[in-house]
C-alpha positions in Angstrom: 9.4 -9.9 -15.0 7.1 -10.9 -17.5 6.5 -7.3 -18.8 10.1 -6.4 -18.4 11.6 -9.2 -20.2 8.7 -8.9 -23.1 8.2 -12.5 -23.2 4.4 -12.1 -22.5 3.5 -14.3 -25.5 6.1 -16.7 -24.8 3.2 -18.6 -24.4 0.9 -18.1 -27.3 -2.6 -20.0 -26.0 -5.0 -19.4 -23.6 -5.8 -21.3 -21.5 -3.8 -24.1 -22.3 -0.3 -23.8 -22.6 0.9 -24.7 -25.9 -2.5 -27.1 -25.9 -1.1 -28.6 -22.6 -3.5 -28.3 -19.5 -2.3 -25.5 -17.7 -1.5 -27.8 -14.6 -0.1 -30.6 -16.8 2.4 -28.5 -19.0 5.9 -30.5 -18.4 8.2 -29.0 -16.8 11.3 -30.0 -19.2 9.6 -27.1 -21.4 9.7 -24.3 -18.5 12.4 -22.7 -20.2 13.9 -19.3 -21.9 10.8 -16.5 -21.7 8.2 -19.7 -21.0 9.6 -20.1 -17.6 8.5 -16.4 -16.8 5.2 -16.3 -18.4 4.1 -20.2 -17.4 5.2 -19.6 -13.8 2.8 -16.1 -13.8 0.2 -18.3 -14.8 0.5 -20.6 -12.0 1.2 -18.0 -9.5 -1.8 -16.1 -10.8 -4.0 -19.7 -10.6 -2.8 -20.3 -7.0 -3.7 -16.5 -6.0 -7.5 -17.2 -7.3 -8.0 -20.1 -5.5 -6.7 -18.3 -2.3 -8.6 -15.7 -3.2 -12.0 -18.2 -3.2 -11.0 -19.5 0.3 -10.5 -15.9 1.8 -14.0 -15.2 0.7 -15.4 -18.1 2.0 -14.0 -18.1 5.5 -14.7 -14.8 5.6 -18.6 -15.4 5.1 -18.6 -18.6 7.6 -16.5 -16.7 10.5 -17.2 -12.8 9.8 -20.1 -10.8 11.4 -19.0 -7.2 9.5 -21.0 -7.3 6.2 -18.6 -4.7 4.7 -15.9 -7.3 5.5 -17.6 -10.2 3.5 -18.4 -7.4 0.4 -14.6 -6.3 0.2 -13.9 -10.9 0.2 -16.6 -10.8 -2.7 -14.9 -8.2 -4.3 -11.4 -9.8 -4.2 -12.8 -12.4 -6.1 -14.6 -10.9 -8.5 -11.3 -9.1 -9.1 -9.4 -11.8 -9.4 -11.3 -13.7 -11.8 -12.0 -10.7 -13.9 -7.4 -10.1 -13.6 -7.6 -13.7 -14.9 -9.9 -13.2 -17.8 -8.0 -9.8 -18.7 -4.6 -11.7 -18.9 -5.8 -13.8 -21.3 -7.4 -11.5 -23.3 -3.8 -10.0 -23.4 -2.4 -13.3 -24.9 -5.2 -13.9 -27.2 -6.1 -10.4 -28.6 -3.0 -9.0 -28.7 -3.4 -5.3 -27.5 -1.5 -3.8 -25.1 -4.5 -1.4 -23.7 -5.4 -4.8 -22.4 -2.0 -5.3 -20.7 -2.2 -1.8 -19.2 -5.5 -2.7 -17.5 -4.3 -5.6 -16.5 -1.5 -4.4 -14.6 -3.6 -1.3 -13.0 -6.4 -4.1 -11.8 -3.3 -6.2 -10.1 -2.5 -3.1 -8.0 -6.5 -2.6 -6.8 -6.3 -6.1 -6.5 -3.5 -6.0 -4.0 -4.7 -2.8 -2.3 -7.7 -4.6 -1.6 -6.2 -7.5 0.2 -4.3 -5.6 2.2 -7.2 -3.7 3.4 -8.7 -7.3 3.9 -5.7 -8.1 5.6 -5.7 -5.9 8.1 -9.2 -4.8 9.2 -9.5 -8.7 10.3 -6.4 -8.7 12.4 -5.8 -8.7 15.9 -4.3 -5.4 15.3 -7.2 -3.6 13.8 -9.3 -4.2 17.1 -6.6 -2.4 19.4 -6.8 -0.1 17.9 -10.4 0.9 18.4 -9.3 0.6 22.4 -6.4 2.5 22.2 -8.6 5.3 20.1 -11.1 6.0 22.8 -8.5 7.5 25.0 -7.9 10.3 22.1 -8.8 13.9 22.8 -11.0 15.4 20.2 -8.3 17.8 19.2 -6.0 14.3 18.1 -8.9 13.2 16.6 -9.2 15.8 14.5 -5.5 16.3 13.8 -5.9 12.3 12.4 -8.8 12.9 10.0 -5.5 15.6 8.3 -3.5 12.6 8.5 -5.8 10.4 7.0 -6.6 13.3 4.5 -2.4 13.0 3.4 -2.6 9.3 3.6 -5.7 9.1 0.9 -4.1 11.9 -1.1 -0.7 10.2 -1.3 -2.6 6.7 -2.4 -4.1 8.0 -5.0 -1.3 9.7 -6.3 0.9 6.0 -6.0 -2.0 4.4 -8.2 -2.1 7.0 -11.1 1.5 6.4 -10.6 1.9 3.1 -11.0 -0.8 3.5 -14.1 1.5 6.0 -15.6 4.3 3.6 -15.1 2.1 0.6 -16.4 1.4 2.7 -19.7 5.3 3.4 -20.5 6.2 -0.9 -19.8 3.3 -1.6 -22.1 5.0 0.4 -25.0 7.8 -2.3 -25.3 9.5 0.4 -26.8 13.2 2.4 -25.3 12.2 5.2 -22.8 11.9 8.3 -24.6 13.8 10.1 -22.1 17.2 8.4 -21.0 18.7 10.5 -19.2 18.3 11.9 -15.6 17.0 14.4 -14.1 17.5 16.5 -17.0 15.1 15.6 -19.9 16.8 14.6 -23.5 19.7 17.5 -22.4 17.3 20.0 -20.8 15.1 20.4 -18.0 12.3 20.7 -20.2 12.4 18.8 -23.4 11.8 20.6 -26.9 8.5 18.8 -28.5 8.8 20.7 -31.5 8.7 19.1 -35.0 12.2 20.1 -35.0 12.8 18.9 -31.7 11.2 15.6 -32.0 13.6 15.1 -35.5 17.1 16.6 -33.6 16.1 13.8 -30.8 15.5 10.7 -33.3 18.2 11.6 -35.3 20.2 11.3 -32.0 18.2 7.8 -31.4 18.0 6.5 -34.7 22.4 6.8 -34.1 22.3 4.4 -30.5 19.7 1.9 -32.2 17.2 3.3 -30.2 13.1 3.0 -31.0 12.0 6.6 -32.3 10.0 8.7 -29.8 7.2 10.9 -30.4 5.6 13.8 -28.1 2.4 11.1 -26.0 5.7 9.3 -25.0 8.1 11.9 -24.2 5.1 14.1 -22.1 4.1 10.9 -20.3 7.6 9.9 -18.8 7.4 13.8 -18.4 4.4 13.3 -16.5 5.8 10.3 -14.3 8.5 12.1 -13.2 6.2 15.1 -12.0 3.9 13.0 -10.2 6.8 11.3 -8.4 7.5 14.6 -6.9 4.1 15.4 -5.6 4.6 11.8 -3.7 7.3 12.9 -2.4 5.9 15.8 -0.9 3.0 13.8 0.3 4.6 11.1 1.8 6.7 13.4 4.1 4.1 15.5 4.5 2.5 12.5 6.3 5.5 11.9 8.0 5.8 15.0 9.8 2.4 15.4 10.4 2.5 12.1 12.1 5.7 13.5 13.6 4.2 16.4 15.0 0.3 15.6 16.2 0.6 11.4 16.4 3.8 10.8 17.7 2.5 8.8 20.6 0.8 6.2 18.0 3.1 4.0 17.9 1.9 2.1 14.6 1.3 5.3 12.4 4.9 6.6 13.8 6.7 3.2 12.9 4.6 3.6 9.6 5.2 6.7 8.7 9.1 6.3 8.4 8.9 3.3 6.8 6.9 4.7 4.1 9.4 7.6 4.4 12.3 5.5 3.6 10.9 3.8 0.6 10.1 6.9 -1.1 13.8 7.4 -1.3 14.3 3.7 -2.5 11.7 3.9 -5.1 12.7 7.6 -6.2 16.4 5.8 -6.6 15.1 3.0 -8.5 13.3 5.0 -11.1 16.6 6.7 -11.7 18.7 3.3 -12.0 16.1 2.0 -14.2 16.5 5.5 -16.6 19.8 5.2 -16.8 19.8 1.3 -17.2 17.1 2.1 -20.1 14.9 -0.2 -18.4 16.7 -3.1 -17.5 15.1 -5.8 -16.7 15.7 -6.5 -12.8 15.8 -2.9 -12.0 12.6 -2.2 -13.8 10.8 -5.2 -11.7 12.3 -3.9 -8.5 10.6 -0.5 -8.8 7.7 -1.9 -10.1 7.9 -4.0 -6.6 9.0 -1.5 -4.7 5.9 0.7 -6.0 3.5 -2.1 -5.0 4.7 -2.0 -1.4 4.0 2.1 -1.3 0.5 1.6 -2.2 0.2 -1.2 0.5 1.8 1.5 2.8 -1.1 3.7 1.8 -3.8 1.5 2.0 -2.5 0.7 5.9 -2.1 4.6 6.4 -5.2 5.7 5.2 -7.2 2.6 6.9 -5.3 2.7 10.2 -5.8 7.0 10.5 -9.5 6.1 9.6 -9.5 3.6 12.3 -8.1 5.5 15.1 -10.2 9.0 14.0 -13.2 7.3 14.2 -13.3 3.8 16.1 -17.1 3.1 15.0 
């Protein structure tokens, strides 16, 4: 919301808050665009200080060393998401904001991962593997082949969507699924001056080529997760049916494609309105966690060790 509603320097120090402790600022003053960007402070505050207490328990109660290194990581990552979002505030540069937003994704990748390798879960799962023919098995390392393949895809994804928010500018495309009138847009000099002088008419921020090529881009890569994501599913469909988790898994994920793919559509033709812009942004996050749990639970059940 912060992004969406620009009001990232709503708050103008760091770390204070308008020379308030950060803990202290009143809230009589949590109003207008400070609400949004005070509150993400807090929010982000309360997540490292989880974050520390994860890591902990996980050293005191944890015999897996990889385990307590993904805990260490979490917080290194969190304290370095902290520093970053300052940064933001106090140097003004939105290749700061774009790392910043890329990081929180890893960030929350990671936890999940955390999340569930130390659940009850994770260790049924090594029993219900060793009953697997070596022919499943195999058929799971293609699974978990889709599932990595479909996660990466989400996270340049999500950068690519983290680069266009960061612009503060109108998309450069605003229309849907044609391009500016055509399927592929004209980046001509020409081109570029027929489509401002159509902007410049609406009130609309002028666009050049980078932009119009990297919305371009985001739409393209949307389509190749598609195709992953039901690739995954009918793989799953065809050679892990009788695993329950991946099956109930892989339709979720399924479904959610089709939600996020509608999303980025509303939020084209809502030119990025606020709500709708944080809702895909959301609804994003929740397709990397889905990848994150399909890659680690194909992994799991291919090879239990």
């Amino acid at each position: 919301m912060v992004t969406s509603k620009n009001v990232g320097l709503a708050v103008p120090d760091w770390p204070t808050t308008f020379g308030y402790n950060m803990f202290l600022f009143p809230v009589s003053k949590w109003i207008g665009g400070v609400l949004f960007e005070h509150t993400h402070r807090l929010i982000a505050s309360t997540v490292g200080i989880l974050t520390i207490i994860l890591a902990t328990w996980l050293w005191r109660v944890e015999d897996r060393q990889p385990i307590k290194t993904l805990g260490l990581l979490a917080v290194a990552a969190v304290i370095l998401q902290g520093i970053l979002g300052g940064l933001r505030v106090t140097m003004l540069k939105d290749q700061i904001g774009i790392l910043h937003a890329c990081l929180a994704q890893a960030f929350l990748g990671l936890i999940v991962l955390i999340a569930i390798t130390t659940s009850n879960f994770w260790r049924t799962l090594s029993g219900s593997s060793t009953g697997l023919t070596s022919q499943v098995s195999q058929r799971l390392l293609s699974i978990r082949t889709v599932a990595i393949t479909a996660t990466i895809l989400i996270y340049v994804q999500l950068a690519l969507g983290a680069t266009m928010r960061h612009q503060h500018k109108d998309l450069a495309i605003l229309d849907f699924p044609t391009a500016n009138g055509t399927w592929i847009p004209d980046m001509s000099a020409a081109g570029l001056a027929k489509i401002n002088v159509w902007r410049d008419a609406r009130v609309l921020s002028d666009v050049d080529a980078f932009q119009i090529w990297l919305q371009m881009a985001h739409r393209f890569v949307a389509v190749l997760i598609g195709i992953a994501v039901i690739m995954f599913y009918l793989r799953v469909a065809r050679s892990a049916r009788e695993i329950g988790a991946l099956r109930r898994l892989s339709i979720l994920w399924f479904i959610l494609f089709f939600i996020q793919f509608t999303l980025g559509a509303w939020t084209i033709w809502s030119n990025k309105a606020a709500d709708i812009a944080t809702t895909h942004v959301a609804v994003g996050a929740i397709m990397l966690s889905f990848g994150v749990s399909a890659w680690a639970i194909s992994s799991r059940l291919a090879n239990p060790q």
